[in-house]
N, C-alpha and C positions, 0 to 999 in steps of 0.2 A: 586483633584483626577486625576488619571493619567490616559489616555486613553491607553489601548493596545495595539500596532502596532500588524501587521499582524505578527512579526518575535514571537513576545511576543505568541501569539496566538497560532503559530507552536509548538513552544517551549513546551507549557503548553500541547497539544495535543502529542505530542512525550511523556513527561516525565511524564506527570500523567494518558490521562483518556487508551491509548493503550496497558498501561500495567492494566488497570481494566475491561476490555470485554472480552467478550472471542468469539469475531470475528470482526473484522474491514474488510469495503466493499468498497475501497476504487475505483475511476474509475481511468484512466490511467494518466490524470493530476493530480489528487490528490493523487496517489501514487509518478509521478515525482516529487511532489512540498517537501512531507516527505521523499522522501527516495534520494535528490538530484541529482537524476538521469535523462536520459533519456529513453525511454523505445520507440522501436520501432519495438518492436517483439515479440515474445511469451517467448523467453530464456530471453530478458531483462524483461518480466512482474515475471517471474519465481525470476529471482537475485534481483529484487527489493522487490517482498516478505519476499525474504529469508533476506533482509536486516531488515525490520519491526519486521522477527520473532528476530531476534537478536534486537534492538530497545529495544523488550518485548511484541508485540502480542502471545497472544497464536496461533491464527488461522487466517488469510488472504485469500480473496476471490478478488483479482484483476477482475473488470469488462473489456473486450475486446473491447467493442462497438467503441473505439474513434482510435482504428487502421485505417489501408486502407486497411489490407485485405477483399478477398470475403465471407470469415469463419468467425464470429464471436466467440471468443474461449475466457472463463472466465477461472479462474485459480483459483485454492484454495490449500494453501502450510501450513503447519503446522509444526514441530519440528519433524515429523518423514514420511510425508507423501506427494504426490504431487499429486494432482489432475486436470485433464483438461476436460470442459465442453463443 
């Protein structure tokens, strides 16, 4: 039996279970690591949503926490809507 890599695992996480939720919570490395980005602002937490909803989430809730800002500010983007916490 074949073990998984990590790439396997992304992959499987991209292509099946994000288009079957309907919200993915992902925090700031683990939206860079799906949406191969970096992300070190609020407008790259925003374009890297927007890339997941195109992916195929319905709804994204970027957690803030792993910035350096003084504000901590969660983000939630959906197919018609953007919101900041």
């Amino acid at each position: 039996m074949k073990v998984p890599t990590l790439n396997m695992k992304k992959l499987l996480l991209k292509n099946k279970l994000i288009q079957t939720v309907s919200l993915i919570t992902p925090n700031i490395p683990e939206a860079e690591i799906l949406t191969n980005t970096k992300i070190k602002c609020k407008e790259d937490m925003i374009f890297a949503a927007h890339k997941l909803i195109e992916i195929g989430a319905s709804n994204v809730l970027i957690k803030g926490g792993h910035l350096t800002s003084k504000t901590v500010e969660d983000i939630f983007v959906s197919k018609s809507d953007i919101k900041i916490f």
